[in-house]
N, C-alpha and C positions, 0 to 999 in steps of 0.2 A: 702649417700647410699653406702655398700657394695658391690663392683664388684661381691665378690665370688658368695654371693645370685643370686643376679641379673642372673650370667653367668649359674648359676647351675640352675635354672629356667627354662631358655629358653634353655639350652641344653637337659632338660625334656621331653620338648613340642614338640621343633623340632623331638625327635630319637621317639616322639610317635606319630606323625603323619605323619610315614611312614604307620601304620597300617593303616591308613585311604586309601591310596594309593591301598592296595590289592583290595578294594571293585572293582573299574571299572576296572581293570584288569578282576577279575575275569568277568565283565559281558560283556568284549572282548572278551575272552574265548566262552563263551556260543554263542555270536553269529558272532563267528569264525572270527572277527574283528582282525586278527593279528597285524594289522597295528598301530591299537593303543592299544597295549603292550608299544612300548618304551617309548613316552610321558612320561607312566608315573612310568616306572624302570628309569629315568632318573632324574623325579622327587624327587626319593625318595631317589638318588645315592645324589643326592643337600643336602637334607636335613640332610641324616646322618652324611654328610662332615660337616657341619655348626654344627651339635651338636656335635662333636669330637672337632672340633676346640675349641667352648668353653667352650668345658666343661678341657680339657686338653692345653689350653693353657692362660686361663687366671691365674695366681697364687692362688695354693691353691683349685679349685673348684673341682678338683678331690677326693682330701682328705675330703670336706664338707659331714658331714653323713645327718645332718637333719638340716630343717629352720622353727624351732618353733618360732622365737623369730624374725621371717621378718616383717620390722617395715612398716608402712600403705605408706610412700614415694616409696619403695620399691615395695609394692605391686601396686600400679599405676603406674610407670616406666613398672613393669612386665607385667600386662596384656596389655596395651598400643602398647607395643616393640610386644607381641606376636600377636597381631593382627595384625599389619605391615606386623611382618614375614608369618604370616598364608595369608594374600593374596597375598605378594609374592610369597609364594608355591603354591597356588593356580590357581595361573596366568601362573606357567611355562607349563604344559599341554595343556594347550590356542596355546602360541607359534605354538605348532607341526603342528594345523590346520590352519595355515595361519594369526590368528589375531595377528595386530600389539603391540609392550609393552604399551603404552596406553591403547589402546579399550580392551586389555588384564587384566589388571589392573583392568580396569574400569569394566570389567566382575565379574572379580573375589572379587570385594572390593564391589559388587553389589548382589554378589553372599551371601558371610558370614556375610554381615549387614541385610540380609534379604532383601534388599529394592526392588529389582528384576526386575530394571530398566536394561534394554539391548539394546547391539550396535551391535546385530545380523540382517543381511538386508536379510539374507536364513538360513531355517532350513535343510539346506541338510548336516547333519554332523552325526556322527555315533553314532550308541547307548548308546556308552563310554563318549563320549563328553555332551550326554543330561542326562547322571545318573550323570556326575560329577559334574554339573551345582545344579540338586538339591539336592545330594547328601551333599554336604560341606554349600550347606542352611539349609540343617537339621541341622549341625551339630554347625552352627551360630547361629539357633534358641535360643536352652537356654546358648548358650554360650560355646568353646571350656576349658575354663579354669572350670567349671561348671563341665564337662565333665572328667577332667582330675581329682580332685576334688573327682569325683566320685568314681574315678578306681585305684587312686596311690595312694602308704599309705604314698610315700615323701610330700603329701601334704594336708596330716591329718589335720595335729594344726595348718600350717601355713595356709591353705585355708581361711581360716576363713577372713583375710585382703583381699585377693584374690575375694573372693565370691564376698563381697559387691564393693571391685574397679570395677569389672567386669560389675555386673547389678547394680548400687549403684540405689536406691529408698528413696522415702523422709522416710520409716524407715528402719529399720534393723529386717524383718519378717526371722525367720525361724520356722522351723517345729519340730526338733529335737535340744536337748542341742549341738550331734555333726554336725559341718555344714557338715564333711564328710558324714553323714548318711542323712541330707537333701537334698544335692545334686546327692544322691543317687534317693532319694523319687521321687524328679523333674524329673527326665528321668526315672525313670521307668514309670511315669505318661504319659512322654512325647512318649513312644517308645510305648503303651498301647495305646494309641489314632489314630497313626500311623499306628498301623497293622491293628486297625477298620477301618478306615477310605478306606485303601489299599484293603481292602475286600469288602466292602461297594460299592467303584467303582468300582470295578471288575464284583460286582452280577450287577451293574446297566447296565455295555457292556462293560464297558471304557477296552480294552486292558491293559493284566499283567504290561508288562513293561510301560506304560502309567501311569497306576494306580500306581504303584512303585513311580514316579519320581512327580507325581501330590501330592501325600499323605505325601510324604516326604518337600514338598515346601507349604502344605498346613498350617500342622501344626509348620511350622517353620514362617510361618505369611510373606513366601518370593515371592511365586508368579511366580518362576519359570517355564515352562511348556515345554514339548518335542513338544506341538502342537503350530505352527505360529498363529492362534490367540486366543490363551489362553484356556478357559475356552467355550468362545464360540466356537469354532474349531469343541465341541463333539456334539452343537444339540441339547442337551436333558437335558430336565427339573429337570429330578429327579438327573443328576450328577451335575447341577447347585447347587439344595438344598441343597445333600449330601456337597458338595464342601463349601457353607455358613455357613452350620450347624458346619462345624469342626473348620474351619474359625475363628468362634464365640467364640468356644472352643480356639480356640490360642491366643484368645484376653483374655481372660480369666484368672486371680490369678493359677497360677499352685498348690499353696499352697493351695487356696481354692479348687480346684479340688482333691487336695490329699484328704481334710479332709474332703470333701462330702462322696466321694469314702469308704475312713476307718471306718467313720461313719455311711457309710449308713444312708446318712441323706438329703434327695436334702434341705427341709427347711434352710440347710445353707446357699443356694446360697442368701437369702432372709434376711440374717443376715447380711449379710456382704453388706456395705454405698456403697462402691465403686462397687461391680456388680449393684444396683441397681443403681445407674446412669448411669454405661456403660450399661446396657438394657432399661432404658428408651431414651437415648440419640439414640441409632440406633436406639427404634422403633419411634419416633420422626422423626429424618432426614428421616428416609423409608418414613414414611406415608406422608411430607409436597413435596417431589421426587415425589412419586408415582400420588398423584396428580397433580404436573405439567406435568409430563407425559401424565397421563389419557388425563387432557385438551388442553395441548398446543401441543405434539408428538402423538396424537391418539394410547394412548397405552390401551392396553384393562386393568382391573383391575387386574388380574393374573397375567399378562407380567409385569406391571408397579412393581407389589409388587413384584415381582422376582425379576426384574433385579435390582430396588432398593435397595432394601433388601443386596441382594449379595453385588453391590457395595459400599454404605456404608459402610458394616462388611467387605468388602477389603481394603477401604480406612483407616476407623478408627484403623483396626489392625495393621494396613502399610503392609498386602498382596500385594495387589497391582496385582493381578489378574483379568478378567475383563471375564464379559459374555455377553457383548454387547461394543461396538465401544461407548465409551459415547462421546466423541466429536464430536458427531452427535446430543447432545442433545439442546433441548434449553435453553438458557442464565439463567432461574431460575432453572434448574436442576443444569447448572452448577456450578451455583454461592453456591447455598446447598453444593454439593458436597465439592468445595474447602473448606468451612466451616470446612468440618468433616475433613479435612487434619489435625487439630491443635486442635482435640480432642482429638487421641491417645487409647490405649485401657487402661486394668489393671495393674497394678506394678504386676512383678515374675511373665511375661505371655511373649510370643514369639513378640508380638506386642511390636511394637516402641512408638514414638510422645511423647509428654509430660505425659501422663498418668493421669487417670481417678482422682488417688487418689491428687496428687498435684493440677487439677481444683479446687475438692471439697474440701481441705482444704485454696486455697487461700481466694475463692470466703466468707468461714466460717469467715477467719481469716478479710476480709476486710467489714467484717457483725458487726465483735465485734470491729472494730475502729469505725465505723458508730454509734454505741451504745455508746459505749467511749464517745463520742463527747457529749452527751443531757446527758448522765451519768459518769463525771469524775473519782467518787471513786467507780463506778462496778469494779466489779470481776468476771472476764468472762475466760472462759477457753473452745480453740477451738478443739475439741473432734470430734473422727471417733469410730466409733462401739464401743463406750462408753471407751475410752481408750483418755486421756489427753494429747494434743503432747506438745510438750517444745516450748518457743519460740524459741532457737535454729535453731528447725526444719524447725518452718515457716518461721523463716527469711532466709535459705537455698532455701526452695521452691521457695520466692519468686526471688532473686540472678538467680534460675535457668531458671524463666520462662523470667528474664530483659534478661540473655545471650543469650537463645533460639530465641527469638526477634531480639535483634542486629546479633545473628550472619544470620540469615534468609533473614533479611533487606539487610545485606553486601550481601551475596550470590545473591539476585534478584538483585540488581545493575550492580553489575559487569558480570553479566551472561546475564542480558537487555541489557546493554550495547556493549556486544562482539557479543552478536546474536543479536539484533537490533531490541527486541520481548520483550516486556514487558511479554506477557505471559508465554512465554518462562522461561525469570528472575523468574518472582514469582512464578511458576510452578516447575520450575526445583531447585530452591532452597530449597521449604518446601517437595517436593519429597525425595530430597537426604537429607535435615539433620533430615526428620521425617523418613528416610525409605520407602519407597512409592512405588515406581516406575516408572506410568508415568504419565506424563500430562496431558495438556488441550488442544494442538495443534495437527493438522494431523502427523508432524513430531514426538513427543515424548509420544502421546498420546498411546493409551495401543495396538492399531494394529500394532503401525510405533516403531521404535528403535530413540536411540540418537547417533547414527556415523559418522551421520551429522553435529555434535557439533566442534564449533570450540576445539582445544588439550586444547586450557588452561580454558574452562568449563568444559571439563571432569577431567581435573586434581582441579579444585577445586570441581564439585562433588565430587570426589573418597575422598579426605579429608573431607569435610562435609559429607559420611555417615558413615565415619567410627568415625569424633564427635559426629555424632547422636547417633548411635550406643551404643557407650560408655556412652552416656547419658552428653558429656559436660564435665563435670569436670572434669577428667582425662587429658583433653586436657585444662582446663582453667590453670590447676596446673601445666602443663609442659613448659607453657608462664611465668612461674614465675622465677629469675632471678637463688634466692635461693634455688632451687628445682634441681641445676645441680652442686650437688656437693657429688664427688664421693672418697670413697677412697678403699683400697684392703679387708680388714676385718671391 
């Protein structure tokens, strides 16, 4: 791997994500919050120090004009390294209000994975600290390098390695020949739904700045919220729905939504294998919930299909937003729910967990070894939306879902273990490497926080979601021996 790339990268990212910085400034400003101005001029004094440093003192990155030719080891190294850095920056802001570099950390790596898991025990903090919270989960939603991708032309040609290290998917979907112009597509889609939604609550009561910081954590699939208990906090039905309905949307092919949109055509939704499973699968989970409710929690049929509904499409998305205290449920509610923890929503949508489309191409591909078997010399070829995948691909998929596994397994032990809670372990494991947020316990469950956590669970959460995150492999490849060998050009 090339230093110069590498250094000239991530000196990119850093000097532009001081911009990101002015947002909660300015909304200090508005309500005359002076106090938290420095936070985050302080933050932003870090960051530009770190992109001088390397962009001017590693050899040569100054003089580098373009990185057309940045080779795919590189591009994993890069997004990898900048997501480190992005929650380190993240995190310093934290500091100013009292949380420790841990629980700081574990905010902010909680915050940009979407997962939306918090080790907040009071909401008494300022307007600035709860826009920045879901502020930098929007901006985690489709990804900060997505992002940049979008808007610099330093990384036109080279995006392209970038895009897929970033969200890697069992294929390589875009929209456009250029991925610059795709990446474009995906946030305009993404910032489009955003202001509906921002509206939407607003006409429903939800207060301005409320609806800002909900809408923004909505569709970034993170679950954030300015209100201590979530979703349920606001009372009301229809910002429940409204809050589901967009939810659903985050779960959703951003690509696919592009080309309903351009087409004007909803019958796409209905074309495409993978929504129709993620729609049958939520309405599924809801209806088999909503009945244990009805009978076993005297839920009425309304309430039951509500709060259902809602949190499945929290869970599955990896929201992780909540309209009711579900660990108040009963044991077959609950037991459903975890289910949907390790279903995941669509590929090239703000949602986490394994994803829709690798379910439905395993379960295909272990359909035609079953067929193999009574049929030797068939010729079987395991096909999505009428498109042929390689074996390649599926031997990828499956590699992904053995790691997912081990590494989830490892996490619920050693997390059982330290906190003495099995639920805990398996809870807090598929939470942080699916994204999630919170648990099954009174402690981490979606009223209560995780601060309680012994440091070295939260320091393995904060590594597991930001593997989740990355979807795995970025991080399987950085354990590889040969994958740390560097030199200047």
């Amino acid at each position: 791997m090339r230093l110069t790339y590498i250094a000239n990268a991530l000196s990119i990212v850093l000097g532009y994500l001081n911009l990101a910085l002015i947002f909660p400034i300015v909304v200090a400003l508005i309500f005359h919050d002076y106090k938290s101005i420095l936070p985050f001029i302080v933050t932003g004094l870090i960051a530009w120090i770190l992109s001088i440093i390397l962009k001017y003192c590693v050899k040569g990155t100054s003089e580098l004009e373009n990185m057309n030719d940045i080779k795919k080891a590189e591009a994993l190294f890069i997004v990898t390294v900048s997501w480190i850095m992005f929650a380190i920056i993240v995190a310093i802001p934290y500091l100013f209000y009292g949380l420790g570099p841990v629980d700081a950390l574990f905010e902010s790596v909680s915050g940009i994975t979407t997962t939306g898991a918090t080790i907040l025990t009071s909401y008494e903090y300022p307007q600035a600290f709860f826009f920045w919270r879901s502020f930098v989960q929007w901006l985690g939603g489709l990804g900060i390098i997505v992002l940049f991708i979008a808007i610099l032309p330093q990384f036109a040609v080279a995006g392209r390695q970038m895009f897929f290290a970033e969200a890697p998917g069992p294929t390589e979907d875009k929209l456009t020949p250029r991925i610059r112009n795709t990446a474009s597509a995906l946030w305009k889609i993404y910032l489009l739904l955003t202001v509906i939604c921002m509206l939407l609550l607003i006409l429903a009561g939800m207060n301005p700045f409320d609806a800002v910081c909900n809408s923004m954590s909505t569709l970034a699939a993170g679950g954030f919220s300015p209100n201590s208990l979530s979703t349920m906090g606001y009372n009301s039905n229809l910002i429940t729905w409204i809050m589901l309905i967009f939810m659903f949307f985050a779960g959703t092919s951003f690509n696919l939504l592009y080309n309903v949109i351009k087409k004007r055509n909803v019958s796409l939704f209905f074309k495409s294998e993978e929504f129709k499973l993620y729609l049958f699968m939520v309405l599924l989970m809801s209806g088999l919930i909503t009945l244990a409710l009805v009978i076993n929690s005297g839920y009425s049929v309304f309430q039951g299909i509500t709060h259902s509904l809602y949190q499945v499409i929290s869970i599955s998305t990896s929201t992780g937003s909540a309209s009711v205290d579900f660990v108040q449920w009963d044991l077959t509610s609950k037991i459903l729910l975890f289910i949907v923890m390790f279903m995941g929503s669509c590929a090239s949508s703000a949602g986490g967990g394994i994803k829709m489309t690798r379910w439905l191409l395993l379960f295909r591909a272990l359909k035609a070894e079953l067929v193999r078997i009574l049929h030797p010399n068939a010729v079987l070829n395991v096909k999505i939306d009428n498109t042929n995948i390689s074996s390649d691909i599926l031997r990828q998929i499956v590699i992904f879902i053995i790691y997912y596994f081990i590494i989830f397994a490892i996490g619920a032990i050693v997390i059982a273990i330290i906190e003495q809670s099995s639920i805990i372990g398996l809870a807090g494991s598929i939470t942080a490497l699916g994204n999630i947020g919170p648990g099954f316990d009174s402690v981490t469950g979606p009223m209560g926080g995780f601060s309680s956590l012994h440091i070295v669970s939260k320091i393995l959460m904060i590594v597991w979601m930001l593997v989740g995150r990355l979807e795995i492999i970025p991080f399987v490849v950085l354990l590889q021996p040969d994958f740390w060998s560097f030199k200047e050009k």
